[in-house]
N, C-alpha and C positions, 0 to 999 in steps of 0.2 A: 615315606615322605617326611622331610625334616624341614623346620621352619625355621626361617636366619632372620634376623634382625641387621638391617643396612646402617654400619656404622661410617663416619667418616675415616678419610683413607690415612694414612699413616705417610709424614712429608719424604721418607726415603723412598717409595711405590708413584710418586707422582711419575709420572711422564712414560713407565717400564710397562703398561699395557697388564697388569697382574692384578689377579683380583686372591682374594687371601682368606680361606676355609678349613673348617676345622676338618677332623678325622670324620667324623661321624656321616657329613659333608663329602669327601673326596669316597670314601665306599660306600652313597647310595649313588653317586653318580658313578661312580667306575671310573672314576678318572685317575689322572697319572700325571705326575710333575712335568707343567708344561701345555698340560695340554688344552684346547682351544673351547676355549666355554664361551656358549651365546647368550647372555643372559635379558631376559623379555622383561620390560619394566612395564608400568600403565602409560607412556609416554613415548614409549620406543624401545630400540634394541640396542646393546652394547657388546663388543667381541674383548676377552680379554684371556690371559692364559692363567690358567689353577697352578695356583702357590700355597702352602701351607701356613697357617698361625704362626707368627713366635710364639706366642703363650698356649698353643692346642687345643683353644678353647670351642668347642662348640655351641650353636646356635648362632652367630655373627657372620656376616658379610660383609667384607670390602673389597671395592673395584675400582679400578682406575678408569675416566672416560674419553681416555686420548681417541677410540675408533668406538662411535656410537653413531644415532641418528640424529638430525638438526633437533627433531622436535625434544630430545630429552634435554629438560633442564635441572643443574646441580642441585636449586634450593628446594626441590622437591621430591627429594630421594632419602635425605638423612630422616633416621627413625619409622623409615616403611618395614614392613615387615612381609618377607618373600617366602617361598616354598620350594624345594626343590623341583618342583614340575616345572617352575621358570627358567630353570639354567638345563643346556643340553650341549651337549659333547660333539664338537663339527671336527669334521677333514678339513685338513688345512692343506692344500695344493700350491706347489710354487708356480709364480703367476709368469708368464711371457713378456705380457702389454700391459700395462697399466694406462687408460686415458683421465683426466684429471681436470680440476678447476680449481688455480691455486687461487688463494682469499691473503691480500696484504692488508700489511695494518693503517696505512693510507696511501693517500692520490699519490703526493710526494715521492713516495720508495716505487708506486708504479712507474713512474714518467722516468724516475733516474735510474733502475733496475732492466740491465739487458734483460732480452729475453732467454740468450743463451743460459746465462746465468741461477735463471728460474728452472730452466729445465733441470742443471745440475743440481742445484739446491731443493728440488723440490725431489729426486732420487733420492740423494743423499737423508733426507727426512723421512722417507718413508723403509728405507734399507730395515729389514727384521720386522717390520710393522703387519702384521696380520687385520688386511682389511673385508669388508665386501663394499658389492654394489650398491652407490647412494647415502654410502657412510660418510662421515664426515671424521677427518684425522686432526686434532688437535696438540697443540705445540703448549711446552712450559714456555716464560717469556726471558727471552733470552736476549741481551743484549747485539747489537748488528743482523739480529734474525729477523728478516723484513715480513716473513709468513706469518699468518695469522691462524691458519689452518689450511686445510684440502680436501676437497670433496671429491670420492671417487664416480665418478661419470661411467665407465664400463671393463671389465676386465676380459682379458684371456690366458688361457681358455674360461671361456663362459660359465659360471656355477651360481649358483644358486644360495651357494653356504660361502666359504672364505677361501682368499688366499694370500698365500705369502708373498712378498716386496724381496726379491734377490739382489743381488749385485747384477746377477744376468737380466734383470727386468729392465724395460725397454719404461720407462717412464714418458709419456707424450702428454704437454699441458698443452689442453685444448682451451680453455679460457682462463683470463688473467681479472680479479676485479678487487675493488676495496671492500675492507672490512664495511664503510658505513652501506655503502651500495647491499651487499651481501645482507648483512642482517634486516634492511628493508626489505629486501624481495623474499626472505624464509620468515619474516613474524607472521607470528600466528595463518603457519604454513596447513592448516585446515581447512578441506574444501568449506568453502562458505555455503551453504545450503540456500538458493533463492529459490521461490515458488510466483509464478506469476507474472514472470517481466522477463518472458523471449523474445519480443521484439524490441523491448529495451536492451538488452544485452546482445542481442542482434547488432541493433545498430551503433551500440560502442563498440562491437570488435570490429566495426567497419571503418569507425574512426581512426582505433587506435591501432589493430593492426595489421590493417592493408598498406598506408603511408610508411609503417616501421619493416615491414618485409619486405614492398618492391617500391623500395625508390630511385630504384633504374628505371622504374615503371611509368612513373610518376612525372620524372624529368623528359623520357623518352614522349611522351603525350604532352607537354611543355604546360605540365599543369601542377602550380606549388603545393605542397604536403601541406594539408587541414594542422590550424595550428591550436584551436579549439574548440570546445565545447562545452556548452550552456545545457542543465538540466533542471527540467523546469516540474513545479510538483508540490501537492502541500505535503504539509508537516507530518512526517510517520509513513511515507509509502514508501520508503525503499531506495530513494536516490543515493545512500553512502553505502548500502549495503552492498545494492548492484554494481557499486564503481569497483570497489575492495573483490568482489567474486569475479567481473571481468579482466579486471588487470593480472588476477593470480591465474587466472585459465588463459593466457595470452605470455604468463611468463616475465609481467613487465616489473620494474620497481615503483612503489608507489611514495611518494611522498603528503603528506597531509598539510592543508594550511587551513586552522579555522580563522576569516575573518578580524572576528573583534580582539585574538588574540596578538595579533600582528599590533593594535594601538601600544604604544607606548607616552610615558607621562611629560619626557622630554621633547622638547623640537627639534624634529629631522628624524627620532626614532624608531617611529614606525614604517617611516622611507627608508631608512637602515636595515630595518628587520624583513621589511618585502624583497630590496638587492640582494640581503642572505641567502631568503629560503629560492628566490631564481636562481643565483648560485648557484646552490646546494644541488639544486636541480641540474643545471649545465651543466657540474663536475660527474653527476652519477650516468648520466646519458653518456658519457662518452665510452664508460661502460657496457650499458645495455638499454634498452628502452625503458625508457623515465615516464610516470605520469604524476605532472605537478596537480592535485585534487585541492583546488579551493572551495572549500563549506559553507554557506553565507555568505557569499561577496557582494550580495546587496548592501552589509555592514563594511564591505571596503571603497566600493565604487558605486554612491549614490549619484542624483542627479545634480549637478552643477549648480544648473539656472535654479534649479529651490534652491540652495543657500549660500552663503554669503560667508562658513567657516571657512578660512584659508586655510588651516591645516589639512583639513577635510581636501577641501581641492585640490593642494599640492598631492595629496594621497592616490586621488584619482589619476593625476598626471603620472606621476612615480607607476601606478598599474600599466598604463596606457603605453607608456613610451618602455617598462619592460616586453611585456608582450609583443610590442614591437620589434626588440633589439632579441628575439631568438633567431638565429640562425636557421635555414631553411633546411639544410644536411643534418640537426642535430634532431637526438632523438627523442625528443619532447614533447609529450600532448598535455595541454591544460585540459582538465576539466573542471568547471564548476560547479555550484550547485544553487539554487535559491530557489523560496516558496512565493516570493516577491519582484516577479520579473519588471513589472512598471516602475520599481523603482530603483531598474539602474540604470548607466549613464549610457544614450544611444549611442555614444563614439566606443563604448565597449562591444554591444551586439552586431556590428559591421563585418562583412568580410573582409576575413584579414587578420581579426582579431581574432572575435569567436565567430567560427565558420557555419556552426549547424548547432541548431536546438535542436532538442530530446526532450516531448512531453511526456511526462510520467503521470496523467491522470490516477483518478481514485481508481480500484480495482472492480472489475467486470465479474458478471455470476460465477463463470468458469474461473475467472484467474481467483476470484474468492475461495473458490473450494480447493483450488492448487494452495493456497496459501495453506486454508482450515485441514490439509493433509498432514502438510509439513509441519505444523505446529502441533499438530494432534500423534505425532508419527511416535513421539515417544514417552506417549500420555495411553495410562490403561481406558481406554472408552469402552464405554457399553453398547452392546450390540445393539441398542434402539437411537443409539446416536446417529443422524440422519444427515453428513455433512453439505450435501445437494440445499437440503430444506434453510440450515444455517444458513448459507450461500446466499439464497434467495432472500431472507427476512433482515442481509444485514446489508441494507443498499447503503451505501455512505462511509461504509468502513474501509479504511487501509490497513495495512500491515501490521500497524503498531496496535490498532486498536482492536485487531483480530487476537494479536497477542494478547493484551489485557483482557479480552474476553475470555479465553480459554484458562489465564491464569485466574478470571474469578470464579468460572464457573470449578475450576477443580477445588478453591475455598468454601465451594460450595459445598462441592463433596465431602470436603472435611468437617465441617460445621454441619452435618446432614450424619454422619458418623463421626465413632471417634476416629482420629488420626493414625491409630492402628489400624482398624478394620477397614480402611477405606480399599474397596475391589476395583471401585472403576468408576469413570464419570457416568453419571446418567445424562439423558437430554435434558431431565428437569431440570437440571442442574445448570444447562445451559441459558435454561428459559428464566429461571432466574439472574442468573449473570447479565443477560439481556436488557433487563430493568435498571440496573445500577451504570455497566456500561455504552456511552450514548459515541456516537462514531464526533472526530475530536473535529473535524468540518463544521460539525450542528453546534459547535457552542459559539456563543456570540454571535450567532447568524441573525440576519432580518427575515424574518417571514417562517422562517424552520419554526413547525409544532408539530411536538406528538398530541397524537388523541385516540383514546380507547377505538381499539380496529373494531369496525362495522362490518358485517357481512350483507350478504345480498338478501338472507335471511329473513333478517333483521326490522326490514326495510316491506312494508304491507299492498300490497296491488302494482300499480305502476310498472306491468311486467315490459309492456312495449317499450317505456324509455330506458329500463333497464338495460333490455337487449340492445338497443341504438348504443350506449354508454358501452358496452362489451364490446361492440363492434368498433367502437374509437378509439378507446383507450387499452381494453388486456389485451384485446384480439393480433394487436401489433407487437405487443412485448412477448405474449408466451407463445405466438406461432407466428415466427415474422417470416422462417421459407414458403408462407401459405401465402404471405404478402407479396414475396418476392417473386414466387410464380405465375401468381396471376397479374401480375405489373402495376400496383397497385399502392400507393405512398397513404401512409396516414395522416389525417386532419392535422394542423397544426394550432386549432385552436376550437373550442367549442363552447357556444353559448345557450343556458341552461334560463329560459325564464319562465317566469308561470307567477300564480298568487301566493301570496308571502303562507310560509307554515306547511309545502308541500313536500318537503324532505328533498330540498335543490342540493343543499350542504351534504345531509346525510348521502345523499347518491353517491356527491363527490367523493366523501370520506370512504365509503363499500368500494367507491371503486381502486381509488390506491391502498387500501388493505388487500383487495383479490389479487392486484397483479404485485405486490408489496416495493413500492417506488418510496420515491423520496416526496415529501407532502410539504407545501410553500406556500402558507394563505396568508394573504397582504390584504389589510382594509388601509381604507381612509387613514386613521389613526397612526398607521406605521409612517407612512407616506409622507403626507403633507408636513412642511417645517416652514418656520417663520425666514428661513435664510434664503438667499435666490438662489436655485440651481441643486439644491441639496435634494429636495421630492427626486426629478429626474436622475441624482446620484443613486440614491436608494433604489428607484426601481433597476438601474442597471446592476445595482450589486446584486438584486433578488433573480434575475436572470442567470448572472455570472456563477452565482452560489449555487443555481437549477441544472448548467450545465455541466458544474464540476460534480454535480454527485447524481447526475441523471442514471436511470430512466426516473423522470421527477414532475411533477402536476405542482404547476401554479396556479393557486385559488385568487380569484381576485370574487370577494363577495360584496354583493350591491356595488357592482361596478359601475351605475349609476353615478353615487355619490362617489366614484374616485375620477372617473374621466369626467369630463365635457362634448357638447357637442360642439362643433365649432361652424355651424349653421350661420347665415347673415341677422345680423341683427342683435345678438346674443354679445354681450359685453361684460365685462368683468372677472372671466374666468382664465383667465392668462397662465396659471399654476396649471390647471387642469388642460387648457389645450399643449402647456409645454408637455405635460406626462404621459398626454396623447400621444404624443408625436413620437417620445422615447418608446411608449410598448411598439407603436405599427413598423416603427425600426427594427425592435427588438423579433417580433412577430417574422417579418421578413429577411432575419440573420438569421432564425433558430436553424440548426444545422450544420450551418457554414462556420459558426465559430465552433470547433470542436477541438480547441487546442488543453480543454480541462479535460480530455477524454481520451481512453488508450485506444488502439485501431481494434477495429471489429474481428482481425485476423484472431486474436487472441481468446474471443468467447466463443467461436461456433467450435460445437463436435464436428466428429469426425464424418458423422451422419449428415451432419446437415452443411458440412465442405463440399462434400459428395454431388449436392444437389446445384452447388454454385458453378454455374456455366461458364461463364463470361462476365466480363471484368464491370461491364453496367450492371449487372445484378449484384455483383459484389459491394460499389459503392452504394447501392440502394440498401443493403443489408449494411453497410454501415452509419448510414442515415438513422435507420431504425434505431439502432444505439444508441446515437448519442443525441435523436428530439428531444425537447422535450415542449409537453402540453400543456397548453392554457385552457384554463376550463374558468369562464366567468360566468356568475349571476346576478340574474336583475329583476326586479320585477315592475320594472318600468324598463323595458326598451325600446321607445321611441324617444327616450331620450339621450341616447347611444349616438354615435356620429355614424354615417354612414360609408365612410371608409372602413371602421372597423368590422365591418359586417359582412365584407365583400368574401369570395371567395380569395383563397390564400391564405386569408388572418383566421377569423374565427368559421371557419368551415362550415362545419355542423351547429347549426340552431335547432332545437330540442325544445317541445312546449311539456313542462310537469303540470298538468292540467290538477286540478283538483280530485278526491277518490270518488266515484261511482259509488253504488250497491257494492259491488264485489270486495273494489277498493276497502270500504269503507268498514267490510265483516273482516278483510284479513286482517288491517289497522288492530281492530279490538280485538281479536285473537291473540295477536303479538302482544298489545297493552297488557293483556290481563292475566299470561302465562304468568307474572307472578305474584297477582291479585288474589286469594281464595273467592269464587263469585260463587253464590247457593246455582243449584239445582235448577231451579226455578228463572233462572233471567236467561231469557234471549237475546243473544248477541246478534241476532237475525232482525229482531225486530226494534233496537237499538240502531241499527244501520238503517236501517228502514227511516226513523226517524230522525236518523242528524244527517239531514240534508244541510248543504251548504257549507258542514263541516270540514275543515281540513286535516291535516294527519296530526297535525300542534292539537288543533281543538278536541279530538279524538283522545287523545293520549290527556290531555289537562281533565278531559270528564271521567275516565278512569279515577285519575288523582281522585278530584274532586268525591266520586260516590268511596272512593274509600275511606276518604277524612271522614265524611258524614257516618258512615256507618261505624266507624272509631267515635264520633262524637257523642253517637247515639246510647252506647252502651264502652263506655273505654277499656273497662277490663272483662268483658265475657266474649267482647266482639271473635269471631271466627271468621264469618262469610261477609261478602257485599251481597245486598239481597235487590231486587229487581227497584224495591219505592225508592232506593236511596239513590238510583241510575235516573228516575224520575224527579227525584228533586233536585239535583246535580245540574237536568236541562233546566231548569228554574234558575240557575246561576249562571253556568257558562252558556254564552251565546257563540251563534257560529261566525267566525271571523270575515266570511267572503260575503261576497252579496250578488245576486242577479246583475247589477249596471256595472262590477267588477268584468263577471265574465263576458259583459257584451265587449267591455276594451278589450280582452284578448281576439274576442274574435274581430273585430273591425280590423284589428292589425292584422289578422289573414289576409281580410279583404283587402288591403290596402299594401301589402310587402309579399302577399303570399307563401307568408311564413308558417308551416307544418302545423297544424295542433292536434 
């Protein structure tokens, strides 16, 4: 094996198909003047014939790249350094047929350029040229030479390695297109790798092309070709990536238009530069199928009636009236893209214009772990990396932010070792990443908070409303075919009341950490504003943001003091019956608006397709994905309005009664696991004695006999001892009272509400 160094080529060897090697060079290969060398770059392959040094020097290479592949480019070739194992010795067989796609160097030389002409000229060009299949034949520039290059499409007879271009070869050009066409439709001619959006890619090849293949079709059923489409989606899930991987699997050229790059600082200019890039478009479609991809066109085509810039409007006009003026025969598809669909202009969203939205919601368990594959595919991970588990605990994350997370968690790695040693990502690594990366939906959101996850554990007696809170809220999300066989729709809201200090919150918090949702707690504070109309804005954002990253629990705590009742006689509360009236709306859409969310086709296994019958079970299973639940508390609910109560809205009403005996020994179990308490104190007979106690007051006498027993002695202290639990009750008193519990029970008697 001999190593060459790739020098640039020598200007008498341009365009002669010769590549130029020393001795040392031509006897490990065994070759022979003349003969046909294949030489494998990191970018692709080149054919070219072995020629000897002028100077005889060995270790050096150069090669001409008149017949290479698209993907190899010149600037990154000089100063590589190759091996003989790269370059290998083919048969070169004279060729019969030759079929072809000659590439001009513009529209002009196509339109004025017989095609007789092309045939000839495009033999003529390849006469002595040793090519293969899928190579691309490239030309010095030569004056009246309208060819840009040729791309071989198929030979015969059929091989696998190369052949010769005779006088006797039958040259047939099967397609004719322009240089700019051509180099759009081969950039970066790399499959694009998408994870997670087959029903998005689905439904672009449906747009784009079924109208581009049968438009005999189309006219024959007297129904005009989709002229576009709107993709709708926030920030980082994949709408440009998908458009770029669709159009290359379809074959089509793409052209890009960002938005705000179209403004220009003169008037008329940026109406100048949108007539171009439609143009641009019009000319390469007559070619082959065109897709015009506008990025941001909420930055092109805002609302009108908001504002009053004329430039701005003539802008929207200039979009409207192009779109308009495409021709129904050409082969054109707009697509757009924005994470701001409210704010474009409704004379854009019409048929006619853009034909069909495409939601690209946040991504589903399953399409998360399709993503956490393909990002992880060329990442050393460690076999306790659990991509299922990731999947699950990163509700809220799109693509980009999946991205980010595997790039921190492998900094992880590295800052965990050195930079050499590093073997492989661990989990932990991931769980850190976790910390730092927050999914890019939750920033700036109303109501989004994390809070140290709670388990069920955690959380002391209380097992009965436990189990009711499982059966509402995980039991639908981690077995929803259990839902869906027994015919059975989950709650759409639930209400949690009892006496203040019983772990109404904490339940909430256990239960969106077990089934790991997205967590949206709104008080009073977030809500209410001095401006009219602004409370009822916010809570429809706190919704909207619930269904874009569902499965998601809305806390509404002491929803007392956020709603009203709107009883006769009750006056002054105008804010609070308007906010009423946005939840029992909102309460009654959940479901129905499911436009932030991908179809439920996309998360079930295979296993659980298997079990989906019929097409109502189906929509019911997609229901399940994309609720999301309300969970409020109160501990006053008779002062709740009574619509809000009814079945439909808040479903399940839940009494968290205060702890019992039992309650009340596991409470201080849990308090004290990381108290040191002596030998001597029973936690038996501490229960026994804080009656009236709630699980706050429990947990505060903990505190409390610990301060004391730190008071008592500060630096020898080790244990709590049984006196200090004793004089503790001397301090804290218990929070409930006897004429408390008689209100919850009256409200039995009077609503027949569970306790």
């Amino acid at each position: 094996m001999v190593s060459l160094r790739v020098l640039p080529l020598d200007p008498g060897d341009e365009g002669t198909q010769r590549c130029r090697l020393g001795p040392a060079a031509f006897s490990c290969l065994g070759a022979k003047l003349g003969s046909l060398v294949k030489i494998t770059l990191p970018t692709g392959i080149c054919l070219c014939t072995a020629w000897p040094r002028h100077d005889l020097a060995d270790g050096y290479l150069q090669f001409d790249l008149k017949c290479r592949s698209r993907t190899v480019k010149m600037n990154h070739l000089w100063n590589l350094t190759l091996s003989t194992d790269c370059l290998q010795i083919l048969e070169c067989h004279r060729l019969r047929k030759l079929t072809v796609r000659v590439v001009l160097k513009n529209h002009a030389m196509k339109k004025y350029t017989p095609e007789a002409m092309l045939q000839e000229l495009a033999k003529e060009l390849l006469r002595n040229a040793c090519v293969s299949i899928f190579q691309v034949v490239s030309f010095s520039p030569v004056l009246g030479n309208p060819v840009a290059c040729i791309e071989i499409l198929s030979m015969e007879p059929a091989t696998e390695e190369a052949g010769l271009v005779t006088v006797k070869t039958n040259v047939c050009v099967k397609e004719v297109v322009t240089l700019d066409w051509y180099n759009l439709l081969v950039e970066d001619s790399s499959k694009t790798l998408v994870a997670g959006m087959e029903d998005i890619s689905r439904s672009l090849k449906e747009m784009i092309d079924l109208p581009l293949r049968f438009p005999k079709t189309f006219q024959k059923l007297g129904l005009s070709v989709p002229r576009g489409v709107l993709l709708v989606g926030p920030p980082g899930v994949g709408k440009t990536i998908c458009v770029k991987a669709v159009t290359k699997e379809v074959g089509a050229c793409l052209l890009c238009i960002n938005g705000p790059v179209v403004y220009g600082p003169r008037p008329g200019e940026s109406e100048e530069n949108l007539r171009r890039a439609f143009e641009q478009a019009r000319e390469m479609s007559s070619e082959g199928p065109t897709v015009l991809f506008i990025d941001e066109i909420d930055a092109l085509c805002p609302k009108r009636e908001s504002s009053n810039n004329a430039p701005e409007n003539r802008l929207v006009a200039q979009l409207l009236t192009l779109i308009d003026g495409i021709d129904e025969r050409s082969q054109v598809v707009i697509i757009a893209a924005t994470n701001r669909p409210d704010a474009l202009d409704p004379a854009l969203r019409r048929p006619g214009r853009i034909d069909r939205e495409v939601i690209i919601g946040t991504p589903t368990v399953s399409q998360r772990k399709s993503i956490l594959q393909l990002i992880t595919s060329g990442m050393p991970v460690s076999s306790d990396v659990s991509l299922l588990e990731l999947a699950e605990i990163t509700t809220g994350y799109v693509g980009a932010d999946l991205t980010a997370l595997c790039r921190e968690a492998a900094l992880q790695a590295m800052f965990r070792a050195s930079s050499e040693s590093v073997n492989a990502v661990n989990m932990s690594d991931f769980y850190e990443a976790l910390k730092k990366i927050r999914p890019s939906s939750f920033r700036s959101s109303i109501g989004l908070s994390d809070f140290k996850p709670v388990t069920w554990d955690q959380i002391g007696g209380l097992g009965n409303v436990k189990l009711k809170l499982k059966q509402s809220i995980e039991w639908p999300i981690k077995f929803p075919e259990a839902f869906v066989r027994m015919g059975l729709a989950r709650p759409k809201g639930i209400l949690l009341y009892g006496p203040s200090g019983c772990a109404k919150t904490t339940l909430v918090k256990a239960a969106a950490t077990s089934c790991h949702c997205s967590f949206l707690s709104v008080s009073s504070a977030d809500l209410f504003s001095p401006y009219v109309g602004d409370s009822e804005k916010i809570l429809s954002q706190v919704f909207h943001q619930a269904r874009a990253n569902s499965p998601a629990i809305v806390f509404l705590d002491e929803i007392d003091s956020i709603l009203g009742s709107r009883s006769v006689g009750k006056t002054g509360h105008g804010v609070q019956e308007r906010v009423l009236s946005v939840l029992l709306n909102e309460l009654d859409g959940i479901g129905l608006k499911v436009t932030e969310r991908r179809g439920r086709k996309a998360e079930m296994d295979g296993d659980c397709q298997e079990q989906i019958k019929n097409n109502k079970e189906l929509e019911l299973q997609e229901v399940f994905n994309k609720d999301v639940m309300v969970v409020a508390a109160t501990n006053r609910p008779d002062m709740l309005d009574d619509a809000l109560l009814r079945p439909g809205r808040l479903d399940r009403i839940i009494y968290v009664p205060p702890p019992d005996q039992k309650g009340r020994l596991s409470i201080l179990r849990i308090c004290t696991e990381r108290i040191p308490i002596d030998s001597e104190v029973s936690l038996e007979d501490i229960a026994a004695r804080a009656n009236l106690f709630s699980g706050a007051d429990l947990e505060n006498l903990c505190k409390e006999a610990a301060l004391l027993a730190l008071q008592e002695n500060q630096i020898e202290a080790t244990a709590v001892k049984h006196k200090h639990f004793v004089m503790s009750f001397e301090t804290v008193k218990p929070s409930l009272t006897p004429k408390e519990l008689e209100f919850y029970e009256r409200l039995f008697t009077k609503h027949k509400w569970p306790l």
